[in-house]
C-alpha distance (Angstrom), angle and dihedral (degrees) to the residues before:
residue distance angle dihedral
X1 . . .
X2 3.99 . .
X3 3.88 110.5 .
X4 3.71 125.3 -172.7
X5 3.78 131.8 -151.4
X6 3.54 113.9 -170.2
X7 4.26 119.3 -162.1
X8 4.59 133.7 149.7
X9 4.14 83.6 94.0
X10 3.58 123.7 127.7
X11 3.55 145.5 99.7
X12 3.95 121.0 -32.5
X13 3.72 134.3 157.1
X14 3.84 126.5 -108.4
X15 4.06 103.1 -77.6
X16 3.79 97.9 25.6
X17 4.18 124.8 105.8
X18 3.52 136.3 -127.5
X19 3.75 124.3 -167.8
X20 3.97 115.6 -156.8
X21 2.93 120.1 -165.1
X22 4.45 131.5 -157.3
X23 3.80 117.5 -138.0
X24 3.67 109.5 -159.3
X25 3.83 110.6 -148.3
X26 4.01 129.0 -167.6
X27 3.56 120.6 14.5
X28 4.26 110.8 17.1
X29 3.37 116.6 -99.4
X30 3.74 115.9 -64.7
X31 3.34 100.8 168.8
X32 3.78 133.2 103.6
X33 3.60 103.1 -125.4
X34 3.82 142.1 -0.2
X35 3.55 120.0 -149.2
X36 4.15 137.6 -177.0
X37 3.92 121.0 -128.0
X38 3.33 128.4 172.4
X39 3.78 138.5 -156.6
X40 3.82 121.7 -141.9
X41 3.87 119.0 -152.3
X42 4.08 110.4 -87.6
X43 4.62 82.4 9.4
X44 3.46 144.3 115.8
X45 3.84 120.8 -109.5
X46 4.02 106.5 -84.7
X47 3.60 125.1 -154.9
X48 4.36 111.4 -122.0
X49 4.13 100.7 173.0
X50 3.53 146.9 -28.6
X51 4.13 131.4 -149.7
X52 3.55 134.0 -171.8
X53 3.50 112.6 -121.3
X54 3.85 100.1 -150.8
X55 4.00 94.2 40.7
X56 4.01 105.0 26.3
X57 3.79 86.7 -130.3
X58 4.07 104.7 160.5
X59 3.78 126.7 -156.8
X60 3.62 134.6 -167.8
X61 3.94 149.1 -138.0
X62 3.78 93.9 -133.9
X63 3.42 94.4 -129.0
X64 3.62 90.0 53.9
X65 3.71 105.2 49.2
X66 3.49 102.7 87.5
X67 3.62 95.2 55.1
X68 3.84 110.1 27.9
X69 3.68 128.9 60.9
X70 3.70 125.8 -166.8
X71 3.93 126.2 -158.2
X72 3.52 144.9 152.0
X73 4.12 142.7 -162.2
X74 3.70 112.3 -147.9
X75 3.97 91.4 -163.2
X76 3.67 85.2 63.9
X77 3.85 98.6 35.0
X78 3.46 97.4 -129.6
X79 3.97 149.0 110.8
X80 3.53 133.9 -146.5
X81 4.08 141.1 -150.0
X82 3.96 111.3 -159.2
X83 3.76 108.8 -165.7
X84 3.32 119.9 -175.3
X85 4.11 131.4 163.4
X86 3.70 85.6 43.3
X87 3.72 122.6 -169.0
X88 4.05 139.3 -163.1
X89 4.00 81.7 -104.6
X90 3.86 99.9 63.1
X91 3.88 85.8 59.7
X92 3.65 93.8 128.2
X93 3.85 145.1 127.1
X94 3.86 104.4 -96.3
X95 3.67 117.8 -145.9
X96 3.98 129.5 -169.9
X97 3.79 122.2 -152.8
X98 3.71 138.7 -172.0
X99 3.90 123.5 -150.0
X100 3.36 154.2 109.7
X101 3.89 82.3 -65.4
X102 4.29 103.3 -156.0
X103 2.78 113.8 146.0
X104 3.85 84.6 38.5
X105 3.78 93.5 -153.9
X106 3.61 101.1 39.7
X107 4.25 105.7 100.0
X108 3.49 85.1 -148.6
X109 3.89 91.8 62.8
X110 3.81 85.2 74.2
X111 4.04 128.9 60.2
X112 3.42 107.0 -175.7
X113 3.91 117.6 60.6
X114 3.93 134.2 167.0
X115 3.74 131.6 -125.5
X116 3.74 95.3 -97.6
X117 4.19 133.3 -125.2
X118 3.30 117.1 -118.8
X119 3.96 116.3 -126.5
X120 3.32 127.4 -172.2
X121 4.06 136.7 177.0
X122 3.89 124.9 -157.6
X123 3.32 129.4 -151.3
């Protein structure tokens, strides 16, 4: 069993970046994809990026492709989220996931998810 442990959140202000970064744990990564959601305060979980483990093919929330980028480095089983630009909106808990990841924006495309870090960008 894959687990995930998430961590690079905290506090910035509006315009700085934060990369976080997903530690997988156990067996390597066997999944197809890992993606980044996040959850807004008083919102629905909302799909950021997706990569293909195997390939390193990324995909993108269109409203989040100018902004974020998504990565990962199989030697050191892990994925990454760079945000940079950042703005009071993208406060949010930010969660990674592992799965089979089609359809890429669909959490339940994804069975194994971390705890989350918490970021969030003042004004």
């Amino acid at each position: 069993q894959v687990q995930l442990v998430e961590s690079g959140g905290g506090l910035v202000q509006a315009g700085g970046s934060l990369r976080l970064s997903c530690a997988g744990s156990g067996r390597t990564f066997t999944s197809n994809a890992v993606a980044w959601f996040r959850r807004a305060p008083g919102k629905g979980r909302v799909f950021i990026a997706r990569i293909g483990w195997v390939g390193g093919r990324a995909s993108y929330a269109d409203s989040m492709k100018d902004r974020f980028t998504i990565s990962r480095d199989k030697a050191k089983n892990a994925a990454y989220l760079q945000m940079n630009s950042l703005k009071p909106e993208d406060t949010a808990v930010y969660y990674c996931a592992a799965g089979l990841g089609w359809p890429e924006n669909y959490a339940s495309a994804y069975n194994v998810w971390g705890q989350g870090t918490q970021v969030t960008v003042s004004s």
